[in-house]
Backbone as numpy.savetxt, mean C-alpha at the origin, in Angstrom:
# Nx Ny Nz CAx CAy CAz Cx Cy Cz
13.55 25.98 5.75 12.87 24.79 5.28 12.89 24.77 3.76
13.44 23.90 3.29 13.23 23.45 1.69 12.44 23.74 1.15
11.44 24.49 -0.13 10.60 24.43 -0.66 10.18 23.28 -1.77
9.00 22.68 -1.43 8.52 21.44 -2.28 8.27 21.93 -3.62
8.75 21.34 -4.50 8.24 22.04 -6.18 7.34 21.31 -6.18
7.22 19.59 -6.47 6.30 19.48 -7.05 5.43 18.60 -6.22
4.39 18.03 -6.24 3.57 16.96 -6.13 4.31 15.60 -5.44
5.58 15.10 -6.70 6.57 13.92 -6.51 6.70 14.37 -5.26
7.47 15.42 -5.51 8.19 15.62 -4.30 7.89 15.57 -2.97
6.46 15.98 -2.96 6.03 16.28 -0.98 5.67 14.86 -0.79
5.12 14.08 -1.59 4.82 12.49 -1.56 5.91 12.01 -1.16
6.78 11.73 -1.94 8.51 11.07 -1.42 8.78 11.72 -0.31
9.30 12.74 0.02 9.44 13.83 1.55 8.45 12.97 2.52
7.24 13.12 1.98 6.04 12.85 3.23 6.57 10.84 3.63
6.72 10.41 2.48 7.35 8.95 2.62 8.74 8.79 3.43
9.68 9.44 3.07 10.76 9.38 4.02 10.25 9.62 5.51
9.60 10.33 5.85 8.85 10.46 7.14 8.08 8.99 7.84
7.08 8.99 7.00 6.23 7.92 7.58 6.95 6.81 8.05
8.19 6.31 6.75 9.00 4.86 6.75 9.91 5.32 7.74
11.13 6.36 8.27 11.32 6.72 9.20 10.91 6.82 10.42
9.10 7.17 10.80 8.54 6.93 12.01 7.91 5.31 11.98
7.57 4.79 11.25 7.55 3.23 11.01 9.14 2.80 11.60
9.76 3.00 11.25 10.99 2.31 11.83 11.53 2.53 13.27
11.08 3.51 13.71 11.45 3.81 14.95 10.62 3.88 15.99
9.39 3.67 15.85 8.20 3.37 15.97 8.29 2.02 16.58
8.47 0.86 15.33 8.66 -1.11 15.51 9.83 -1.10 16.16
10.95 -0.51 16.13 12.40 -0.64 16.59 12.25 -0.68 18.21
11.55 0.22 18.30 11.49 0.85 19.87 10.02 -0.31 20.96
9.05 -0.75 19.79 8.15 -1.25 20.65 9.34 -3.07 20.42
9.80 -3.47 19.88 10.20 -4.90 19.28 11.56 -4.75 20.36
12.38 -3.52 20.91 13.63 -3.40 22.08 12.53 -3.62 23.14
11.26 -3.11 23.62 10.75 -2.93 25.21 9.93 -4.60 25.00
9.20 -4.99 23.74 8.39 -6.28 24.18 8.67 -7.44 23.47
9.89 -7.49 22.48 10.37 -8.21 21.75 9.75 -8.69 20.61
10.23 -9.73 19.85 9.20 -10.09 18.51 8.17 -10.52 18.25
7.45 -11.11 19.38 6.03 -11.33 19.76 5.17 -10.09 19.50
6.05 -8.55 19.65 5.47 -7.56 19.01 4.87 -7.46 17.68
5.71 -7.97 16.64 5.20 -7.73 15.51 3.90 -8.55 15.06
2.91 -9.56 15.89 2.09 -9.73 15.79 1.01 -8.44 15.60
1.32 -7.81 16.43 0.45 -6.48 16.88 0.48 -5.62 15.82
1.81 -5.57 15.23 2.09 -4.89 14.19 1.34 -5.25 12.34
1.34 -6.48 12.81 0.68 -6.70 11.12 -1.02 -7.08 11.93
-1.51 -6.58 12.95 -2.89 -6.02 13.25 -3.53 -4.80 13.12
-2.72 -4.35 13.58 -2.60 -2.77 13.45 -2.45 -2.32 11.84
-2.05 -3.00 11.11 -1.45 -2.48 9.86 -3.08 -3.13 9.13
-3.04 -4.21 9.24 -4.41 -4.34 8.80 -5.78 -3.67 9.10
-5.78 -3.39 10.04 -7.25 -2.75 10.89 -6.79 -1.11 9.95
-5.72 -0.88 9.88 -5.59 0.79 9.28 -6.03 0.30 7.71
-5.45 -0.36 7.28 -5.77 -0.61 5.55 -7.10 -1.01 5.62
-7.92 -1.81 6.49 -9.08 -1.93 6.22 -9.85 -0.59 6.47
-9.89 0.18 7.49 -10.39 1.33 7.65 -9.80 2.52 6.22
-8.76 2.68 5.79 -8.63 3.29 4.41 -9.27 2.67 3.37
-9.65 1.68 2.90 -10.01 1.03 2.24 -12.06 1.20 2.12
-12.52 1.09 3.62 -13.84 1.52 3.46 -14.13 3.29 2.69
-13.13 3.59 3.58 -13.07 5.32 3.39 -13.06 5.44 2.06
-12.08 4.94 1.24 -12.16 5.26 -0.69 -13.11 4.42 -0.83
-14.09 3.03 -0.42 -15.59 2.38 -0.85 -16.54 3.80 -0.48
-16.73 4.45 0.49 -17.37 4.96 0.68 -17.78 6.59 -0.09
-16.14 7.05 -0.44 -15.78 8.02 -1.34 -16.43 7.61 -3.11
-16.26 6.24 -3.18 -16.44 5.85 -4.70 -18.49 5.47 -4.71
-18.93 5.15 -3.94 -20.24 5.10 -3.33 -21.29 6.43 -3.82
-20.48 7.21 -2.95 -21.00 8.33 -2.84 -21.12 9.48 -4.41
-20.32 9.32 -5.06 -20.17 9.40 -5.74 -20.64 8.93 -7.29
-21.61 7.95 -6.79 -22.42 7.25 -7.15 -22.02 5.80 -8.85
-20.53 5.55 -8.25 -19.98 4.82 -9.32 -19.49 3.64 -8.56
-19.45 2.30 -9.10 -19.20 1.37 -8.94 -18.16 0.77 -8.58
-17.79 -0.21 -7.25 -16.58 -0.64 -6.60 -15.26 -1.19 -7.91
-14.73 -0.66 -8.71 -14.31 -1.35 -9.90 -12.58 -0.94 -9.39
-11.30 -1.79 -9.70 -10.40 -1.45 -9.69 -9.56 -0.09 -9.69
-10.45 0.16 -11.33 -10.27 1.71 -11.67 -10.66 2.40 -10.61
-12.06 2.31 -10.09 -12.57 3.56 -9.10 -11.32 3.42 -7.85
-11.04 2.13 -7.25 -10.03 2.10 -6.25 -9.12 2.89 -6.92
-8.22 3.06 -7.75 -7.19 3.71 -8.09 -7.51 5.48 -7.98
-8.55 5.73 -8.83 -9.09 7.23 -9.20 -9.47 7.65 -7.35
-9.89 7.02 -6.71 -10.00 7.58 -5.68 -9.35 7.43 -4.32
-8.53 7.04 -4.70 -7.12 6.45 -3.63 -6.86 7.20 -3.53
-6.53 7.46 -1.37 -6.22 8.58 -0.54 -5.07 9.04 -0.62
-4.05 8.71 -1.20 -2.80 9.39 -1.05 -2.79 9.47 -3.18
-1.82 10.60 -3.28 -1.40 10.64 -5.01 -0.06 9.41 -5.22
-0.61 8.44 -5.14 0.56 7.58 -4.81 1.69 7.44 -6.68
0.84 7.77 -7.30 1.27 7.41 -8.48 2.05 8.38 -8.97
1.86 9.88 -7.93 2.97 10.74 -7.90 4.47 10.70 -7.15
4.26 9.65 -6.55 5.69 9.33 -5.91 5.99 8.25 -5.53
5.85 7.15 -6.34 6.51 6.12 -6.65 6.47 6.32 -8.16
7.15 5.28 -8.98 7.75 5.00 -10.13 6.27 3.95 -10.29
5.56 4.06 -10.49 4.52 2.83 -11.26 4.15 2.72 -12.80
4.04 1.46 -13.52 3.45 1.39 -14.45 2.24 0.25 -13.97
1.33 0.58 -14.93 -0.21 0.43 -14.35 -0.74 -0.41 -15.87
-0.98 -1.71 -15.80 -2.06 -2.10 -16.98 -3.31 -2.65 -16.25
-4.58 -2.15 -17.35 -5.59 -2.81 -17.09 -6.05 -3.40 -17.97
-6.91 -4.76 -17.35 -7.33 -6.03 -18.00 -8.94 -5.70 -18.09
-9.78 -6.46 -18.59 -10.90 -6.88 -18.30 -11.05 -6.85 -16.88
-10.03 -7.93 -16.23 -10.82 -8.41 -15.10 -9.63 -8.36 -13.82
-8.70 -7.60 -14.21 -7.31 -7.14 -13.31 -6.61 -6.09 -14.00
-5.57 -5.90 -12.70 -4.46 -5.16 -12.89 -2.96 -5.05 -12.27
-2.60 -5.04 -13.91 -0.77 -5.42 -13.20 -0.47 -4.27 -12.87
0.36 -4.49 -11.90 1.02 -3.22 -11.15 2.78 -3.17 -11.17
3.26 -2.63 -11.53 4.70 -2.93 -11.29 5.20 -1.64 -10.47
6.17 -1.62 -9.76 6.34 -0.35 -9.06 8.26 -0.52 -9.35
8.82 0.30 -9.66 10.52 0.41 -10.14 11.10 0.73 -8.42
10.93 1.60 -8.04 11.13 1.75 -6.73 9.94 2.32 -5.53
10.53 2.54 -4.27 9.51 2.44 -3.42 10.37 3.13 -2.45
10.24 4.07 -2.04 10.33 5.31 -0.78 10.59 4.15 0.63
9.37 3.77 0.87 9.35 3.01 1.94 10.81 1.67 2.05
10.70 0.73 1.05 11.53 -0.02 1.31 12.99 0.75 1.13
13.37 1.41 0.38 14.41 2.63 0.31 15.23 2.58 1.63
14.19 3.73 2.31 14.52 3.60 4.12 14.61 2.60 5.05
13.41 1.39 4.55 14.12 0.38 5.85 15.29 -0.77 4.76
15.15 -0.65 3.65 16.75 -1.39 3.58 17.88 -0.77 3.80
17.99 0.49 3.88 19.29 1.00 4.59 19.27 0.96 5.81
18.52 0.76 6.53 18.43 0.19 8.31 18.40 -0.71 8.34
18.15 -1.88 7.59 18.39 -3.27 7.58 17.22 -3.58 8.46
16.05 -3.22 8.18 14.90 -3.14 8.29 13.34 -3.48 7.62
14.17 -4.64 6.51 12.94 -4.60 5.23 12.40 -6.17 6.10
12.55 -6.86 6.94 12.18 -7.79 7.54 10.64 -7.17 8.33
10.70 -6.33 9.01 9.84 -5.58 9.74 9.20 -4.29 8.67
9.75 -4.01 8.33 9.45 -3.11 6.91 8.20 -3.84 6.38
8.63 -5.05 5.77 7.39 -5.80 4.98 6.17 -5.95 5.25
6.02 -5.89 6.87 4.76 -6.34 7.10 4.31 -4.94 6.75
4.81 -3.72 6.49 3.62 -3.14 6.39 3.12 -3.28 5.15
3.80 -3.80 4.04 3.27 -3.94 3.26 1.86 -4.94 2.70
1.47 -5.54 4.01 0.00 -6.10 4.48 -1.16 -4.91 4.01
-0.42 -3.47 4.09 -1.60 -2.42 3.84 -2.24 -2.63 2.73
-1.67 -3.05 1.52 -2.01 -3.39 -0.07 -3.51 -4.35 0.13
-3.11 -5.42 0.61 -4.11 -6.35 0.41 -5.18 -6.14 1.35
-4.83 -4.86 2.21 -6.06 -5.00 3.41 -6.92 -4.08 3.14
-6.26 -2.73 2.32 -6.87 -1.92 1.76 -8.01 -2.18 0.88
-7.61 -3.28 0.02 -8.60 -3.90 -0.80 -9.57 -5.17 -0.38
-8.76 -5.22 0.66 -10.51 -5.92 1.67 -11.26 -4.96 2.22
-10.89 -3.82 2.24 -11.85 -2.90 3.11 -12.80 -2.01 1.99
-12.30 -2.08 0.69 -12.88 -1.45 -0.08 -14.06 -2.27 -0.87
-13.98 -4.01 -0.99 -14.73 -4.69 -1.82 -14.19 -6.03 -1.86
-15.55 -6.76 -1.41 -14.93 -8.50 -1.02 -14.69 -9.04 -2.75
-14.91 -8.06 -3.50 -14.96 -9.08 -5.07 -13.09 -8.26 -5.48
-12.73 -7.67 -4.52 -11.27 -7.41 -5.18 -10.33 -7.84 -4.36
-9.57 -8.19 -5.05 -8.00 -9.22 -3.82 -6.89 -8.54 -5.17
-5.82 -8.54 -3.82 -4.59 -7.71 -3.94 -3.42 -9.25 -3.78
-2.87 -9.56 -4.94 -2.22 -10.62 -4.98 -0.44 -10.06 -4.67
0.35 -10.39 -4.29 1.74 -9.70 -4.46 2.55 -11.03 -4.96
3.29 -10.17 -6.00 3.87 -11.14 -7.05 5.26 -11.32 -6.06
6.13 -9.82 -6.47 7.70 -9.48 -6.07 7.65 -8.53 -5.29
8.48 -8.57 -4.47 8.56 -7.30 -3.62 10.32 -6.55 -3.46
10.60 -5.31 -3.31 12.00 -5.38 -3.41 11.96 -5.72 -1.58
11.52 -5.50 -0.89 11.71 -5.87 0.75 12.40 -7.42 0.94
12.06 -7.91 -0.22 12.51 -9.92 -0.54 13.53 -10.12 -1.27
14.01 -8.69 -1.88 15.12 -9.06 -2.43 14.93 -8.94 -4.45
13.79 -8.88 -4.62 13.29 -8.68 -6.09 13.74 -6.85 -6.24
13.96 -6.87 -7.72 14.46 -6.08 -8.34 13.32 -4.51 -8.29
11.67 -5.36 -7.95 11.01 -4.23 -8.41 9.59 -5.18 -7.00
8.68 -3.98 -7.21 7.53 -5.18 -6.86 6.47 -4.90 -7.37
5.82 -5.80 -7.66 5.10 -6.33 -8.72 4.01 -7.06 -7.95
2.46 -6.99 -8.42 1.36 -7.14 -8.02 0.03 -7.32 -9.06
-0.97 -7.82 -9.03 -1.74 -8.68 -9.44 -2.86 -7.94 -8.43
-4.20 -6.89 -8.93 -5.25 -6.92 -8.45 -6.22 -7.57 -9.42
-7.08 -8.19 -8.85 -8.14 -9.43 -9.38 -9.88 -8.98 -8.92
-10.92 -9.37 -9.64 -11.70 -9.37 -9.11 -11.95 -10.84 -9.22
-12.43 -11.27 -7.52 -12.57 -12.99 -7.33 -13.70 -13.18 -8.10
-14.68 -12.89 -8.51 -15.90 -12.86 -9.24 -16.53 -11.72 -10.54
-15.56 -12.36 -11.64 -16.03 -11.84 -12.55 -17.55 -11.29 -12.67
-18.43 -11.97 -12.61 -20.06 -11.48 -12.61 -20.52 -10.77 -11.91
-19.51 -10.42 -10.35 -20.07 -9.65 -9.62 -19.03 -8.26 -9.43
-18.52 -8.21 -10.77 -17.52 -6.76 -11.09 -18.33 -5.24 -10.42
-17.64 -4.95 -10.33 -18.29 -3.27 -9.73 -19.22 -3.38 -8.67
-19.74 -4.59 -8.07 -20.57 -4.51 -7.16 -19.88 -3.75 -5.98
């Protein structure tokens, strides 16, 4: 077995996995019940991002600091920023996100798979319904669509009610 050096690395590794069992996973339920399946699929994908999403509200809670963008980031369940390519600005009252590449779409565009691929990318915006109704997860670009990079827009819908 390979030894992981760093951090990047078991993140990307652990990503080739997941997007790999994601693909064979939808492939196999979308051959036995057809495309009426992927309803189920961007349910399922939501009900998981909303349940991750309470889990880091509840982590940032406890902790006794305020629902704020930043805290979503600082306490986000995976080291995601160790294995993807992101640059990160913050605003007052958002944050741009740009990501250069992405593990996940990687694997299902070489299966010709970023059609079914995409929906999981529903996890973004569901995550941040599960963490705080004053934050929404906007998606600008995605490479699954054919954009160069993807690119995202988190907002709080109510300035006055920041960190609540």
């Amino acid at each position: 077995m390979a030894q992981v050096k760093t951090i990047g690395e078991a993140v990307r590794n652990m990503s080739v996995h997941m997007a790999n069992m994601y693909y064979y996973l939808t492939k196999a339920v979308i051959e036995d019940f057809g495309d009426e399946a992927c309803k189920s699929f961007e349910r399922a994908i939501r009900e998981f991002g909303h349940a991750r999403g309470r889990a880091i509200r509840e982590e940032v809670l406890a902790a006794g600091l305020p629902l704020t963008i930043e805290n979503l980031d600082r306490f986000y369940d995976i080291p995601i920023a160790e294995g993807w390519d992101l640059h990160r600005n913050y605003e007052d009252d958002h944050k741009d996100n740009i990501t250069d590449s992405c593990t996940f779409a990687t694997v299902w565009k070489e299966k010709d798979w970023a059609e079914v691929g995409h929906i999981y990318c529903i996890i973004d915006i569901a995550i941040r319904e599960g963490y705080s109704d004053n934050v929404e997860f906007r998606p600008v670009k995605n490479i699954l669509l054919g954009d160069e990079h993807c690119q995202s827009l988190t907002v709080y819908r109510d300035i006055a009610r920041k960190g609540e």
